[in-house]
Wavefront OBJ file of the C-alpha trace (Angstrom):
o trace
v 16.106 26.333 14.471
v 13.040 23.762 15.514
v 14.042 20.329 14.248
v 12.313 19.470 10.959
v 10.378 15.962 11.582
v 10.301 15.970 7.681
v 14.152 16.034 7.539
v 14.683 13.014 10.101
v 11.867 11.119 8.624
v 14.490 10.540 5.477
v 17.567 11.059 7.198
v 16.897 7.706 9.572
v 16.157 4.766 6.890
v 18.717 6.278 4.785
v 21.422 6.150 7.401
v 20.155 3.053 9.054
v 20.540 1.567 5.859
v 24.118 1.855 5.905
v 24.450 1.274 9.696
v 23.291 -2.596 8.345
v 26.051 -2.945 5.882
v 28.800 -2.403 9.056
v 27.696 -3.216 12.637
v 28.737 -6.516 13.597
v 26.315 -9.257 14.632
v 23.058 -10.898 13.552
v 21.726 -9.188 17.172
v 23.395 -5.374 16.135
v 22.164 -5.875 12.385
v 18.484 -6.533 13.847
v 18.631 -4.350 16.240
v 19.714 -1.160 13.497
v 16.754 -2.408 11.288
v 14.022 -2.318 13.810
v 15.391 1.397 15.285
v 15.494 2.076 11.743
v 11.435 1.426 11.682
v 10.855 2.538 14.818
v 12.316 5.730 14.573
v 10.621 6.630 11.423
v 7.587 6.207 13.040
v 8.251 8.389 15.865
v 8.974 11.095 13.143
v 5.865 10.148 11.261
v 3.717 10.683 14.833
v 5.614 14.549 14.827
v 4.615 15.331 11.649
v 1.013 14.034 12.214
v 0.942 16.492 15.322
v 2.332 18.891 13.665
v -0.218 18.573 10.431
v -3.191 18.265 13.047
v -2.082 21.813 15.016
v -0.768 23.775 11.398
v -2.120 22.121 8.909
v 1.046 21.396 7.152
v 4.263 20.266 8.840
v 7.988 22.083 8.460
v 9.996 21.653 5.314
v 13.435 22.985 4.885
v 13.135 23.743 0.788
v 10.199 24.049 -1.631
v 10.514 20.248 -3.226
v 9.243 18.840 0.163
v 5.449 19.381 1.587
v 3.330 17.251 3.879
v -0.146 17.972 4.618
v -2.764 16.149 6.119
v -2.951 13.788 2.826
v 0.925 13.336 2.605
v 0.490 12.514 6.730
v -2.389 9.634 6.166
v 0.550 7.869 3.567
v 3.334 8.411 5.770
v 1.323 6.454 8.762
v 0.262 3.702 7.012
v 3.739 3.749 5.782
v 5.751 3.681 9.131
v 3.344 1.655 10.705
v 3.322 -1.200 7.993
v 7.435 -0.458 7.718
v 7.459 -1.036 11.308
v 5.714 -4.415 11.546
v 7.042 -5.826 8.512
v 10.566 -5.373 10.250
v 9.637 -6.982 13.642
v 7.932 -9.956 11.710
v 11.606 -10.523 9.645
v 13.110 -10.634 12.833
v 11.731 -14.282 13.310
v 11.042 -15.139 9.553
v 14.960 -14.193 8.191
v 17.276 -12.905 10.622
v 17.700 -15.810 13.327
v 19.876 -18.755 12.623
v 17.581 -21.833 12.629
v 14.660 -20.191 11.008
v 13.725 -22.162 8.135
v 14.130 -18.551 5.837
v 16.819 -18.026 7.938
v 19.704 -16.062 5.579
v 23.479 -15.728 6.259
v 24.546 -12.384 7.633
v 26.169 -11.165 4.563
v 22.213 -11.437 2.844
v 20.631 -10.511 6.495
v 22.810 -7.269 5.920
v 21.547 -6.669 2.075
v 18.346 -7.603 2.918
v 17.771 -4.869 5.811
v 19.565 -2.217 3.675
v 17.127 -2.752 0.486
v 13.620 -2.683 2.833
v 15.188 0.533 4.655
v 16.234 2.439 1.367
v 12.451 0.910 0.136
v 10.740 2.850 2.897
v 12.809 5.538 2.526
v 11.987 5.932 -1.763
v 8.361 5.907 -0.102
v 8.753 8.440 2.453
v 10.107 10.520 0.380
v 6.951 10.147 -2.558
v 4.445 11.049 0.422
v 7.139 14.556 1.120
v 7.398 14.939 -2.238
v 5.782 18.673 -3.696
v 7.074 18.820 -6.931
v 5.533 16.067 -8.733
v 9.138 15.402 -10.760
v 10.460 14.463 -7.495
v 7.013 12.405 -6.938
v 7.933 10.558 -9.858
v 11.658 10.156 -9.726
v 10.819 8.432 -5.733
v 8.145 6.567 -7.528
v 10.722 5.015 -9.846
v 13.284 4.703 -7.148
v 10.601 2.374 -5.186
v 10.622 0.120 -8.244
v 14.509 0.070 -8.357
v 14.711 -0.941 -4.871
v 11.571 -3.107 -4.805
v 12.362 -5.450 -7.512
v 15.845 -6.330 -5.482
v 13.515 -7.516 -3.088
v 11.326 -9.447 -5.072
v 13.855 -11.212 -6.796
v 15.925 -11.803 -3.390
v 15.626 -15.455 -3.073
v 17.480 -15.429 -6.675
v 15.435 -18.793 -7.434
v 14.159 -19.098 -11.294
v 10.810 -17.724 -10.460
v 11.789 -14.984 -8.383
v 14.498 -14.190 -10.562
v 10.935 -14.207 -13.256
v 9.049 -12.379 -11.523
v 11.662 -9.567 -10.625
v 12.387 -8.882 -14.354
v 8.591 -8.977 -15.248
v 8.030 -6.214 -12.587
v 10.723 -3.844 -13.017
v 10.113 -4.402 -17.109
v 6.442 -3.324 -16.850
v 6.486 -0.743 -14.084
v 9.844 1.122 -15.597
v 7.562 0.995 -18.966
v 4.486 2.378 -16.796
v 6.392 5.037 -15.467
v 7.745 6.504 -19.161
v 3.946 6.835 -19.608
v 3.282 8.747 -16.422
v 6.596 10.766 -17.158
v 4.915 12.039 -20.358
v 1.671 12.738 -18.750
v 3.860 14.598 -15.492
v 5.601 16.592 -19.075
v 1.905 17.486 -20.458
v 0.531 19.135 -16.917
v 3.790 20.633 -16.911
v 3.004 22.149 -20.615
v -1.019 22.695 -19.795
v 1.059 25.054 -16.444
v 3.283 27.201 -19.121
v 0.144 27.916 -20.920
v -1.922 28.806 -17.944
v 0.988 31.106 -16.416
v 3.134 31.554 -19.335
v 6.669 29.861 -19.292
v 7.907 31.916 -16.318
v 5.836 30.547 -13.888
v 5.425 27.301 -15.188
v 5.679 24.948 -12.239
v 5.338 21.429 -10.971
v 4.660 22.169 -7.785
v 1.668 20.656 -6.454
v 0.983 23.907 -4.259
v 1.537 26.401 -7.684
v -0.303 23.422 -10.047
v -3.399 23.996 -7.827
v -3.534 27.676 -8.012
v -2.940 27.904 -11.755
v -5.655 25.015 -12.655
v -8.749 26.691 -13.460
v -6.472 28.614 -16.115
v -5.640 25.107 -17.148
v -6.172 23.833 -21.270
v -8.973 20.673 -20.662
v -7.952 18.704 -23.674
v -4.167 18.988 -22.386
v -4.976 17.881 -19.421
v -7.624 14.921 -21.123
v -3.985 13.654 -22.545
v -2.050 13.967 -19.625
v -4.336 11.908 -17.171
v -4.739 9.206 -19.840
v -0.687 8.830 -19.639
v -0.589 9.360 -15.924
v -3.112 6.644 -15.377
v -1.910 4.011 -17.229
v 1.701 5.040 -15.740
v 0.448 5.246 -12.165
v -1.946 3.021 -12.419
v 0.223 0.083 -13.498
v 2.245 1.130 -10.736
v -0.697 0.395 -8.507
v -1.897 -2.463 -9.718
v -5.086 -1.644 -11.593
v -6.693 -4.480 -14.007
v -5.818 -5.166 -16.730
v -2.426 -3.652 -16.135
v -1.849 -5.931 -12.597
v -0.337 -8.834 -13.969
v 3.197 -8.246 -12.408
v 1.346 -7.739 -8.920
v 0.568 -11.834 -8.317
v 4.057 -12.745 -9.527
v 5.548 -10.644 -7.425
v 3.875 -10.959 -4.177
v 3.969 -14.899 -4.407
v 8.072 -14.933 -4.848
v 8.899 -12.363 -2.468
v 10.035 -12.899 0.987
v 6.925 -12.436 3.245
v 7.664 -9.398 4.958
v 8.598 -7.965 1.304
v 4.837 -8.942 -0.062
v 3.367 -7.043 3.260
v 5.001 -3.902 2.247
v 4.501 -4.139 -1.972
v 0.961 -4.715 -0.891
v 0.342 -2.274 1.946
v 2.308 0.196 1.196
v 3.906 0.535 -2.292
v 0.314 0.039 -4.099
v -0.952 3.410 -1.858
v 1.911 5.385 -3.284
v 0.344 5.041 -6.672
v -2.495 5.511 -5.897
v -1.283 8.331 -3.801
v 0.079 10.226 -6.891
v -2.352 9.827 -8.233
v -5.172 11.180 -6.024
v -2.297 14.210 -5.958
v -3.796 14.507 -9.580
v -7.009 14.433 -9.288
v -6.624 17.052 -6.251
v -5.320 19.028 -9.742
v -8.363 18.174 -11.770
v -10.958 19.154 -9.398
v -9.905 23.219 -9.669
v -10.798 22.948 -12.955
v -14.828 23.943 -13.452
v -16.990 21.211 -15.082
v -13.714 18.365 -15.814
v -15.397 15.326 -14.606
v -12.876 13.454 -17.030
v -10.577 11.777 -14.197
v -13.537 10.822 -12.355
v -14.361 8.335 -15.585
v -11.034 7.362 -15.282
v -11.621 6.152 -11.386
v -14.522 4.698 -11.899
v -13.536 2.623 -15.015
v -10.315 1.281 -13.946
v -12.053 0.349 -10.611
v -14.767 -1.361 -12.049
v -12.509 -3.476 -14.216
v -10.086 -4.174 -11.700
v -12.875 -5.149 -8.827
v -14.506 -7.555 -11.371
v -11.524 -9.202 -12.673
v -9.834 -9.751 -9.205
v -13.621 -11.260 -8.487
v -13.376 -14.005 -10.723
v -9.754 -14.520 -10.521
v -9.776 -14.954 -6.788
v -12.483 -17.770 -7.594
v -10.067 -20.253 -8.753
v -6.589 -19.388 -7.325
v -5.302 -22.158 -5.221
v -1.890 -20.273 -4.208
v -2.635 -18.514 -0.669
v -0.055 -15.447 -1.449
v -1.324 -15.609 -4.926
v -5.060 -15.246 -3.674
v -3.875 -12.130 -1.205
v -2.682 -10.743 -4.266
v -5.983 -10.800 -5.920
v -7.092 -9.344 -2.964
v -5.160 -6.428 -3.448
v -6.176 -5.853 -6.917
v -9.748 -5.852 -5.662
v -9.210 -3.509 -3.005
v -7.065 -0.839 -5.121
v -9.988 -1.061 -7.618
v -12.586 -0.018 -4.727
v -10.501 2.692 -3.542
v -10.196 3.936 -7.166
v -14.303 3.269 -7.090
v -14.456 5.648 -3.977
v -12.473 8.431 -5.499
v -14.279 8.177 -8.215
v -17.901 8.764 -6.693
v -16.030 11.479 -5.034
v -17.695 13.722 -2.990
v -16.549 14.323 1.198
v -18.104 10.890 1.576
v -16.478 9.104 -1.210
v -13.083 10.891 -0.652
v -13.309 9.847 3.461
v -14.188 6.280 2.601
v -11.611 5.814 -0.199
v -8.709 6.716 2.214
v -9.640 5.396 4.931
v -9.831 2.211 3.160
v -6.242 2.957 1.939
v -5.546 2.860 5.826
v -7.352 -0.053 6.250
v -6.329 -1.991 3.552
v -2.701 -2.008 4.533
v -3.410 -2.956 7.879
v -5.684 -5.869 7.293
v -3.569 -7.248 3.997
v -0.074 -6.777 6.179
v -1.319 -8.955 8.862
v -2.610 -11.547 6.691
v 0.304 -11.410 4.465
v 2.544 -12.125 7.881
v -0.151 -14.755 9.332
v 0.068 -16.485 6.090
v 3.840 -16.498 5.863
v 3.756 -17.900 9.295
v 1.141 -20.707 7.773
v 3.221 -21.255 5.026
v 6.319 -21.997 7.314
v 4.434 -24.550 9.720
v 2.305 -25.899 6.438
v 5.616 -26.395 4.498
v 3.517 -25.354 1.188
v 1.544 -22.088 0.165
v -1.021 -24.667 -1.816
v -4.473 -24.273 -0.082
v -5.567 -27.341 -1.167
v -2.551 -29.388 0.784
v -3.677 -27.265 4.056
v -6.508 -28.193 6.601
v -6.901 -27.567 10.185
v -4.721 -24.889 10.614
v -6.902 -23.249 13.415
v -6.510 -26.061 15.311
v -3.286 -27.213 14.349
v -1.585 -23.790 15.097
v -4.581 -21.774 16.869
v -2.735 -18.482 17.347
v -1.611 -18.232 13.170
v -5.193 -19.795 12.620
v -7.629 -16.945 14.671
v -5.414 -14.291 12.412
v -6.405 -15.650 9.756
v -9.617 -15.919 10.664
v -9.740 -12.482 11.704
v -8.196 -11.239 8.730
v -9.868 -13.069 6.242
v -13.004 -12.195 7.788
v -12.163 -8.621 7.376
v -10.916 -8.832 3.807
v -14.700 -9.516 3.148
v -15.670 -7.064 4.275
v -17.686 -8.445 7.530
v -18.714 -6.321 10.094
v -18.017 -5.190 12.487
v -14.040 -4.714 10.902
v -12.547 -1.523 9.561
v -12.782 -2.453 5.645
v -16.565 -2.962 6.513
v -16.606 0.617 7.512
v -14.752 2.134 4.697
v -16.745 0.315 2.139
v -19.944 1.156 3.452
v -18.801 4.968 3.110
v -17.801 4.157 -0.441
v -21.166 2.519 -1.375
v -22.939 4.829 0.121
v -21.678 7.899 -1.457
v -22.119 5.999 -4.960
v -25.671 5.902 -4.036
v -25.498 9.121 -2.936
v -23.952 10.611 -5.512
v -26.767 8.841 -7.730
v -23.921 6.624 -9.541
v -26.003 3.289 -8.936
v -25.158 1.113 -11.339
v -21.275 1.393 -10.470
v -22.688 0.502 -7.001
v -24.552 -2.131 -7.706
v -21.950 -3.480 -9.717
v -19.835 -2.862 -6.767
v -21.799 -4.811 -4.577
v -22.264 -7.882 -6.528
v -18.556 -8.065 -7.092
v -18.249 -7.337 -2.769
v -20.435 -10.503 -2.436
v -18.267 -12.634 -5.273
v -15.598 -12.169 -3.416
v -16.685 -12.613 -0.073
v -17.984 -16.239 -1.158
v -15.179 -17.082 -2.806
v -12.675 -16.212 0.561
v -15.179 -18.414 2.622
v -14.831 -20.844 -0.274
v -10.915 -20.846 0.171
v -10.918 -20.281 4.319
v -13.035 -23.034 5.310
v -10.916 -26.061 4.051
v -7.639 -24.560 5.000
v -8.786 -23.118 8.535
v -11.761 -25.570 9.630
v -10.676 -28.501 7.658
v -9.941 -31.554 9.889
v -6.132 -31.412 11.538
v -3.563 -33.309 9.759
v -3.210 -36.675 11.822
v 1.046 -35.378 12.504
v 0.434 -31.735 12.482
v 2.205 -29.677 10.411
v 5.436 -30.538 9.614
v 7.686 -27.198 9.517
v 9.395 -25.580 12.266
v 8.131 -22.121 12.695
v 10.631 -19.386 14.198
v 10.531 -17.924 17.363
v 7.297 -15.974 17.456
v 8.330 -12.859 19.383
v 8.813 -10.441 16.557
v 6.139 -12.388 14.693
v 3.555 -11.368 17.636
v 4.549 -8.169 18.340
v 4.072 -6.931 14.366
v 0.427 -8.797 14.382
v 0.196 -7.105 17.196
v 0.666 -3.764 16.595
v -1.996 -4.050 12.887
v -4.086 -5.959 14.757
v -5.938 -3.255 16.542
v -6.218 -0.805 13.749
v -8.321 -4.432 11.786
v -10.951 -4.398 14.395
v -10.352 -1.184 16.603
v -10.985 1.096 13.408
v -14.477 -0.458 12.634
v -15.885 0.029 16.060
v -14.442 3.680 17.092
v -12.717 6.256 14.898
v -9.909 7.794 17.133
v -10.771 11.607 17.077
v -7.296 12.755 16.088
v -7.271 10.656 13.215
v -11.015 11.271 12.336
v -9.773 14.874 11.856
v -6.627 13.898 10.028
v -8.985 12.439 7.443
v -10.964 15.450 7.030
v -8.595 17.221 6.749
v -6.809 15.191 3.828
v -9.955 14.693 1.727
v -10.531 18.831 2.224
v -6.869 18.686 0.868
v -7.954 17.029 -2.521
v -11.133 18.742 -2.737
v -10.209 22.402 -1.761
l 1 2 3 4 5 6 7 8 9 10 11 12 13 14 15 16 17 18 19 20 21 22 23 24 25 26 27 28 29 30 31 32 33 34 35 36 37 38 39 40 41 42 43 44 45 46 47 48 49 50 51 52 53 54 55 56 57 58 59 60 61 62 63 64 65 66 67 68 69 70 71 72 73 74 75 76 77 78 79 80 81 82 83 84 85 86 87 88 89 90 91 92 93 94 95 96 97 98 99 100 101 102 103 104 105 106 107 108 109 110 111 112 113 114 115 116 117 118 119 120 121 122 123 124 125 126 127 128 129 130 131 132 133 134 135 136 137 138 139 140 141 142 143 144 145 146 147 148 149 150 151 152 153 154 155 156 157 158 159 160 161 162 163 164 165 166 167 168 169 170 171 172 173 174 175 176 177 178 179 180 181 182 183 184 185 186 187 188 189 190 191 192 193 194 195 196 197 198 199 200 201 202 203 204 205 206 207 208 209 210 211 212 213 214 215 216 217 218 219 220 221 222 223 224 225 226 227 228 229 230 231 232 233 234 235 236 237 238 239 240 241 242 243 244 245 246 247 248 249 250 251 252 253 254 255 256 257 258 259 260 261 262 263 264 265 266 267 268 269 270 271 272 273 274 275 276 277 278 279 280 281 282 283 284 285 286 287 288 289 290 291 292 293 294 295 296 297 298 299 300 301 302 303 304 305 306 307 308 309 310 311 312 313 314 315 316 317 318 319 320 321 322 323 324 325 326 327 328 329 330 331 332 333 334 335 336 337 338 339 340 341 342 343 344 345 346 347 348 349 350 351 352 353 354 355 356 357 358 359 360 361 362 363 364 365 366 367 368 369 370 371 372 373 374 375 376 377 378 379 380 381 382 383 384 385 386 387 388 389 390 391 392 393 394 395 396 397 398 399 400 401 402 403 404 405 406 407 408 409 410 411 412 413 414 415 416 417 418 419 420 421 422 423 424 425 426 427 428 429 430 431 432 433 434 435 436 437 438 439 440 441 442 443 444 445 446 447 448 449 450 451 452 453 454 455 456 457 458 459 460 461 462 463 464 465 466 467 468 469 470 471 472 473 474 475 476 477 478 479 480 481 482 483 484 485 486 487 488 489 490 491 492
């Protein structure tokens, strides 16, 4: 029997996870973590191969399925898993660090991001969207833990406040997961009523519209609290400020996607049905809110984690925009920028945490001169920021281009326009906030904390890095046809 890339993918975080909890050491406990990560990617890279050569990649049962869709989450997944683990490395698992944590919380710590990625995996294997929602949930079980880890007042705060309104978001979707569920017994009749994605797609031109109306308006405010959409964010800025570092790369970069995952899993649903153009209202109005709100919000926020949180809201609601507009061009643009998204916000997220440390303060108005006060951190940033506007030549440059474009295209102009004026809001408002805290002059001592060793730290910009600026300039071929593939996987 071949091995099943698919199996190991889960098996590995899962048992990694307890491999934390009993090896001795700060060294051992590392060491488990990052072969944790880096062996999930290696199983993510077989499954990709395999997805490129068959089109789908070996399951062992009928709940699990990954296609070329499922393959694009999984990479950003492992990727951003991967670095998030290296950077912790420095930031919480070496004794002098000033996040350092005793071994007893080193262990918890590792075992909660490990069983994180694996609730994740296992929403981008996931064919029966029950299981899809029952990992979704489990990512908020775990998740919170992790926001709340520091077990200060506000953490503590902002823990509560996100597993309160997620766990709340998530009845809603369960309801709307019940009604496709119903709108598949009365296609098929009650024998072949299914909620598997693979069946759910064959059976939804049979489908009842206004059942389905009712089940994406519960699935979209379920889902899309989940990923952050305005006005249903406001447990996203809480809980990226209070959460370790590494923790607010991976809520950012990769648990927002799996929302939006699910629901693009929907819409794949939606678009059998002849002449439903109801979910696309639902894209394009949630992503216009939540573009324009994270606009002026990122205006006036003064909190650097709090601003990359913003940041995230804005970029969910263009992705949302892209789907949306739909179309090959809209559906390319909108996941690649899912792709390039997580890579751009992980490595700021890290560069910042690394600011934060040296700066002993995430207030951007108490830090100047950090690109020549700590030039490595500082050209990150700088890089980063630069491609969180949007500027080319970066990857989000690309993707965003193929987003307005197909709006255009697609002869949706004023969404586009409004788009665009949002897209230059926001870039004003990052050069607003960079400029002080980057070109501002150096403070006359430096900074005044004492930054870990920077070997794990380097290696995890290092490895998102490329994919910030390498994407915008040249599309790997392999991965060119992954995406292809995916958005032919949503549109059929």
């Amino acid at each position: 029997m071949p091995l099943e890339w698919t199996v190991v993918l889960l098996l590995v975080p899962a048992a990694c996870a307890g491999l934390v909890e009993v090896v001795p050491g700060r060294s051992a406990v590392n060491g488990v973590a990052i072969a944790g990560a880096l062996g999930s990617l290696i199983a993510v890279l077989a499954i990709v191969q395999q997805v490129l050569l068959q089109g789908t990649a070996a399951t062992p049962m009928d709940a699990l399925y990954v296609d070329a869709l499922s393959a694009v989450l999984l990479l950003l997944l492992s990727v951003v898993g991967l670095a998030s683990i290296l950077y912790s490395v420095d930031y919480l698992g070496r004794e002098g660090s000033p996040h350092s944590l005793s071994l007893t919380q080193l262990r918890r710590y590792y075992a909660f991001v490990l069983l994180f990625l694996f609730t994740m995996f296992l929403v981008g294997e996931a064919n029966n969207l029950g299981l899809l929602w029952i990992a979704l949930e489990g990512t908020t079980l775990v998740s919170a833990l992790l926001v709340g880890f520091y077990h200060t007042r506000k953490s503590i705060e902002a823990s509560w406040k996100y597993l309160v309104l997620c766990t709340v978001g998530l009845v809603f979707a369960l309801f709307g997961t019940l009604l496709l569920y119903l709108a598949s017994a009365t296609a098929s009749g009650s024998a072949g009523a299914s909620l598997d994605w693979t069946a759910l797609i064959q059976s939804a031109p049979r489908f009842d519209p206004g059942l389905v109306r009712l089940a994406l308006v519960f699935l979209f405010v379920g889902y899309g609290t989940k990923a952050g959409f305005a006005p249903l964010h406001t447990w996203l800025p809480d809980a990226h400020s209070e959460a370790p570092t590494p923790v607010s790369a991976l809520l950012s970069a990769g648990l927002l996607k799996c929302a939006i995952y699910a629901l693009l899993r929907v819409d794949a649903i939606t678009l059998r049905m002849p002449g439903f153009t109801f979910a696309t209202w639902l894209f394009l109005g949630f992503g216009v809110v939540s573009v324009l709100l994270a606009a002026l919000f990122i205006l006036v926020q003064r909190d650097l984690k709090r601003l990359l949180a913003y940041h995230s809201v804005e970029h969910i609601g263009i992705i949302s925009i892209g789907i949306g507009f739909g179309g090959p061009l809209g559906l390319f643009g909108a996941i690649f920028h899912m792709v390039n998204h997580a890579a751009t916000k992980a490595a700021l997220f890290l560069a910042g945490g690394d600011l934060a440390v040296a700066a002993r303060t995430k207030d951007l108005d108490e830090i100047s001169g950090a690109l020549t006060a700590i030039p490595a951190t500082g050209t990150v940033l700088l890089i980063g920021g630069l491609a969180l506007a949007g500027v080319p030549p970066f990857s989000i440059f690309a993707s965003e281009f193929l987003i307005v474009s197909s709006g255009f295209q697609a002869g949706d102009w004023v969404v586009a326009v409004i788009l665009l004026v949002a897209l230059a809001i926001v870039f004003g408002g990052l050069l607003l906030h960079l400029t002080s805290a980057l070109f501002g002059p150096k403070p006359r001592q430096g900074f005044p904390g004492i930054r870990a060793r920077v070997v794990g730290t380097a290696l995890a910009i290092g490895l998102l890095l490329p994919l910030v600026v390498g994407m915008g300039l040249l599309l790997p071929n392999p991965f060119a046809t992954l995406l292809h593939d995916a958005v032919r996987v949503v549109m059929g």
